[in-house]
N, C-alpha and C positions, 0 to 999 in steps of 0.2 A: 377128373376135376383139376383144376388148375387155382392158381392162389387169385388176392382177387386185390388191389389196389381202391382207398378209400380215400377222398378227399375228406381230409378237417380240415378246422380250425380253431385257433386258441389265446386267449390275452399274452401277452410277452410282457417282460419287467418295465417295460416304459408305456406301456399302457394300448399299444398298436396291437391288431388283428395279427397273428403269423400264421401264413400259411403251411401246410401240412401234408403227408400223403401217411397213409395206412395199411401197409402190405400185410395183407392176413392170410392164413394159411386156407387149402378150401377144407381142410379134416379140423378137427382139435389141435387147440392151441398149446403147444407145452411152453413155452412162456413167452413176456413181451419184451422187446429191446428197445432202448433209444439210440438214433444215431442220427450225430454231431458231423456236418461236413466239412471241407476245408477254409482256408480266410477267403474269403472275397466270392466262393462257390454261392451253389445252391442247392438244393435238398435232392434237382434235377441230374444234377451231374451224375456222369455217368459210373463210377465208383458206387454213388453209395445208390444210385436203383439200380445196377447190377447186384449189388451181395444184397440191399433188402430184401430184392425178388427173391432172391436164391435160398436165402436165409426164412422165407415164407415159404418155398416150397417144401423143407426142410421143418418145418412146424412151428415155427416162431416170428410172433406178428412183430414187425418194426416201425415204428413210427422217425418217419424223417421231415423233414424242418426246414423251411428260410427262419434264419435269422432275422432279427430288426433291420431294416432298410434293404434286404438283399431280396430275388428271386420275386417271387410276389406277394410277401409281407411288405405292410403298411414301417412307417416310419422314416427316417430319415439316418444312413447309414454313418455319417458323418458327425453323429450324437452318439453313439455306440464305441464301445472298446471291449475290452478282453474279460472284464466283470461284468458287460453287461450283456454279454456272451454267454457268460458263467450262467447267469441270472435267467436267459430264455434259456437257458438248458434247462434250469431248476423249472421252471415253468410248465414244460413240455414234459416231465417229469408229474407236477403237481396235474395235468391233465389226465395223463395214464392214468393215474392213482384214480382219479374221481371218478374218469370216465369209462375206463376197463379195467386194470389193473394194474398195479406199480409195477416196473421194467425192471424185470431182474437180471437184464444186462446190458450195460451201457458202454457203445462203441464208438468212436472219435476216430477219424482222420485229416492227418497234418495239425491245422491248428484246433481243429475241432478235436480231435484226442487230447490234449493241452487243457482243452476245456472241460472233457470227462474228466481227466485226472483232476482236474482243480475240484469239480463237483461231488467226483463219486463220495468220499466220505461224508458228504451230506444227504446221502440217497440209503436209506437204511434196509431199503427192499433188497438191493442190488446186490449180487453174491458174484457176477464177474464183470472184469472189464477188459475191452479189447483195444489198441490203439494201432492206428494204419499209419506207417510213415510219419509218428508225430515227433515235433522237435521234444526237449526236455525243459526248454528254457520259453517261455511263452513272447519275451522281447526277441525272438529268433526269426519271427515276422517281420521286424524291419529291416531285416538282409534284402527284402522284396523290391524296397524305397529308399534303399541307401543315398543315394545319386540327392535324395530331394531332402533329409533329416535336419538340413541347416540350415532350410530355408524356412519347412514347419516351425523350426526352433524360435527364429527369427522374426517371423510373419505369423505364425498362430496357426496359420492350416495352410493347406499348399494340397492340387491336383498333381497326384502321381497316375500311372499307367500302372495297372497289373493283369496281367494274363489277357492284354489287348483292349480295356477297358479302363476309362475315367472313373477314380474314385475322388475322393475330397478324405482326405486324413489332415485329422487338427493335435493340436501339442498336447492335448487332454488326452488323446489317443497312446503315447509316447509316456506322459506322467503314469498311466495306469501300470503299462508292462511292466513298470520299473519299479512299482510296487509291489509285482509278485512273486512268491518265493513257491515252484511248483513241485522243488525236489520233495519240501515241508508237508503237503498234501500227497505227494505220494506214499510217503511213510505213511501217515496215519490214517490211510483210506479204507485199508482190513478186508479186502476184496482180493479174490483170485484173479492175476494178471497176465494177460496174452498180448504181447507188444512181435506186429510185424513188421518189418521192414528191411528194405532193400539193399543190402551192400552198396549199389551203383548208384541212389539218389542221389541225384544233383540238386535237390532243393530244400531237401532236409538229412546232412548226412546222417551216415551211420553209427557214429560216434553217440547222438542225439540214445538212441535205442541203448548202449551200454547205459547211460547216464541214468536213465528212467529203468534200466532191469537194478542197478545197484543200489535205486535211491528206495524200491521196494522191498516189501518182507515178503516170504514166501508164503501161500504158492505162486510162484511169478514163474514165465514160459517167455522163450523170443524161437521165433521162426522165421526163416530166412525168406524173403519173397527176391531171390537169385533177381533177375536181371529186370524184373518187373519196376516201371516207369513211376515217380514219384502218385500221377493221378491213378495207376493201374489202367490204363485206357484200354490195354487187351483183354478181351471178353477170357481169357483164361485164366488170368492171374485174379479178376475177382472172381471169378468161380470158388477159385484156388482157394482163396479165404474166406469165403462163406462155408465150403466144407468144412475146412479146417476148425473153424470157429464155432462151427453146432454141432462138430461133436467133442469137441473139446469140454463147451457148455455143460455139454451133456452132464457131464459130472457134478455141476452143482447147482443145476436145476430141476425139477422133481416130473420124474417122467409121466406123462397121461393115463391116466387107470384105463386097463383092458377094458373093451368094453362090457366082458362076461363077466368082470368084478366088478360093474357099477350097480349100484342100487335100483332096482325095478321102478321102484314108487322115486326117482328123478324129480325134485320140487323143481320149477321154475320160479327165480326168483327178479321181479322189477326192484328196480330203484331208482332214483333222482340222481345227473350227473349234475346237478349246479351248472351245467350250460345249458342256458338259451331258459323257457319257461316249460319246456314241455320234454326236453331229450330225456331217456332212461336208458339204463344200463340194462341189458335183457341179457341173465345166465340160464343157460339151459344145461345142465351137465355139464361138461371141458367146453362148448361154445359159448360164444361171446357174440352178441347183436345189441344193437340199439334200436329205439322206437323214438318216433318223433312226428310234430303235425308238419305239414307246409309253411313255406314262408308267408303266406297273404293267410295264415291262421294262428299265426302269433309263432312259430316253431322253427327252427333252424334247416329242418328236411335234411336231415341226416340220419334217418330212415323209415323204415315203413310206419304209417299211423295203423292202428290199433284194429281199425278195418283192412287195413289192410294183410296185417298176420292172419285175421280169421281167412282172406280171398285166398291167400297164401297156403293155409293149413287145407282147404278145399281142393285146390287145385293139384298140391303136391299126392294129398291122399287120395285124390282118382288117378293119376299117372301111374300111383304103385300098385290101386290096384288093378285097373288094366294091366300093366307090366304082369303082376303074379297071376293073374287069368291066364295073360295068352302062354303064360312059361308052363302051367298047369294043362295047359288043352295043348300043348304046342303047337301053336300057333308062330308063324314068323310074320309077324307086323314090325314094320319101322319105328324109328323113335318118336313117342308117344311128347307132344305137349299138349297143356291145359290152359284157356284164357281165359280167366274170373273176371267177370266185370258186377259191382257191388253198388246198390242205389235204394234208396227207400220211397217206398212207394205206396200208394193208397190202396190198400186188400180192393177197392170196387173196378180199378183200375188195371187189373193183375190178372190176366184169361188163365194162367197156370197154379194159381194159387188155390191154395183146398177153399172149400165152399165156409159158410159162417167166421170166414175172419172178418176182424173190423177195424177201422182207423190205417195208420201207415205203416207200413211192415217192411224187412227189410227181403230183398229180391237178388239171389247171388245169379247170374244168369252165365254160364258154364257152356266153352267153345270147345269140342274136343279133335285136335286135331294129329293123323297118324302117317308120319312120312310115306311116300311112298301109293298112299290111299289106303281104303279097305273094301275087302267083296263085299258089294251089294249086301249081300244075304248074310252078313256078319253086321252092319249099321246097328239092327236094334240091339244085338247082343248085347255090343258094344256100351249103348246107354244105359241097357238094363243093368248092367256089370257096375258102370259108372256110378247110379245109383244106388251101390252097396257098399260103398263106400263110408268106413266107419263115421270119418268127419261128417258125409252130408247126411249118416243118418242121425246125428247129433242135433244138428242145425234141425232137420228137419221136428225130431221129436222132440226137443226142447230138455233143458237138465235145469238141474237144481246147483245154486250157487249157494254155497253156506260161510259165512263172514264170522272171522272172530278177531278179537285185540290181542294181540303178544302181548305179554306181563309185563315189557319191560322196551 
């Protein structure tokens, strides 16, 4: 199994849609991170989905981000500054919390580490922070637009070029940085600190990295990323930090119960994430899902409706148990998939349906299909198998649902 990449999305401090991505692990989750990418980047860039992935294959889900006006969040990037940076961090932050759970560790590179440092002691989940390449000083951004600082001054905004691309930076941009003091927030942020960076960067030196290990309390860590490029564009050097950084974690974040130590009786618990009208948060034991309708049903479609976990729980449960049949009989059949398709339909209407049902009933109609094929002379086993299936004998025989109120 492999990790698996999620589109969201979420309001930002100015009121615009920002886009999102959601690297989850494919086992249990041992905890979630934010990460913050560089000025002018995007959530895209190559840095921060090399270590999210990494960092999800490693068990820990990361939710990465355009900023206000950057990648393909809404807004207009030339309304934005270094608070209001700060501020869709917090944002992206108050989403976790609602929507799966608060990020207990927040990672920033370049000016985006700038920004977790500015953020993290407002993040009371968070127990570490990591920064890639980040200046110490958050006006260390305008080294980028040196050349153009006179003319912002003088004019109010002015188009500069960075990293090959028109931006529009205004003097509101410039009044911000200058009112930040990021050494103050590192002191008092009370997080365990891993600051990497490169001796050889050329765009944020290395000096930057002593400033922010000395302006911290301990536990603070720096680790040297030798010759690796301010973006880390070599697929080895974010490797190199996604390792480094989950197991580093490790330490202060609380490791996944065994699964022979979890509790049998496992409740599954729904909730309401405040986004959209219908999304819920769905915990099952260490995973983490959401349920949600369609969009032409009022719902955001960020993830299965409600019919569709039952096709889900159907399907999944004939595939295991063919799989333990044929492992039972030894059998060598190919990989087993199931195709649920789910409709309600009129019992008069219904050739396979038992006799004296009445009115609309619901119809799972179940495609079983086995790489590779099967002998002739094994087809019926096969369905008869199918259909001992605890889920379909559930659905079939119908249960008892009993409702109470919590006290409280």
């Amino acid at each position: 199994m492999t990790a698996q990449e999620r589109k969201v999305s979420f309001t930002g401090s100015t009121g615009d849609e920002l886009s999102a991505l959601l690297d989850l692990p494919a086992g249990p989750v041992r905890a979630y991170a934010v990460f913050a990418h560089c000025f002018t980047c995007s959530k895209d860039v190559f840095a921060a989905a090399r270590i999210s992935r990494a960092l999800a294959d490693l068990g820990i889900g990361v939710l990465r981000f355009d900023f206000t006006g950057l990648g393909t969040s809404g807004g207009d990037f030339a309304n934005t500054n270094f608070s209001s940076n700060v501020a869709d961090l917090l944002c992206a932050v108050d989403f976790m919390r609602q929507t799966f759970e608060a990020p207990a560790i927040l990672i920033g590179h370049s000016l985006g580490g700038a920004a977790i440092l500015a953020a993290a002691s407002k993040v009371s989940e968070a127990k570490a922070v990591a920064t890639i390449g980040a200046p110490s000083d958050a006006a260390h951004v305008t080294r980028s637009f040196q050349a153009d600082l006179s003319h912002i001054q003088q004019n109010g905004e002015a188009e500069v070029t960075l990293a090959g691309r028109q931006f529009s930076i205004r003097k509101q941009f410039l009044d911000d940085l200058e009112g930040q003091n990021l050494k103050e927030g590192i002191g008092i942020m009370r997080k365990a600190l891993l600051i990497f960076h490169a001796p050889r960067d050329e765009i944020v030196g290395i000096e930057n990295a002593q400033e922010i290990f000395n302006a911290a309390k301990h536990p603070k860590s720096f680790v040297s990323l030798d010759d690796a490029d301010h973006l880390l564009t070599r697929r080895s050097d974010a490797n190199y930090v996604a390792n480094v950084l989950s197991a580093w974690a490790g330490r202060y974040i609380a490791e996944v119960q065994p699964a022979e130590e979890q509790s049998e009786t496992q409740a599954v618990t729904v909730t309401e994430t405040g986004q959209g009208r219908f999304q819920q948060r769905v915990t099952a034991g260490s995973h983490r899902l959401l349920a949600d309708e369609p969009v032409e049903h009022g719902g955001l479609n960020t993830g299965p409706t409600p019919y569709d976990f039952l096709s889900i729980a159907l399907g999944t449960c004939t595939a295991m148990t063919l799989r333990m049949y044929a492992d039972r009989k030894r059998l060598e059949i190919g990989p087993v998939s199931v195709i649920v398709e789910h409709a309600k339909v009129h019992a008069r209407d219904c050739a396979a349906c038992a006799e004296g049902r009445e009115g609309y009933i619901d119809r799972f109609e179940r495609t079983i299909r086995i790489e590779g094929g099967i002998a002739p002379e094994l087809a019926e086993k096969i369905a008869e198998i199918a259909g001992k299936c605890p889920v379909h004998k559930t659905l079939e025989a119908g249960s008892v649902v009993v409702t109470k109120l919590a006290s409280e």
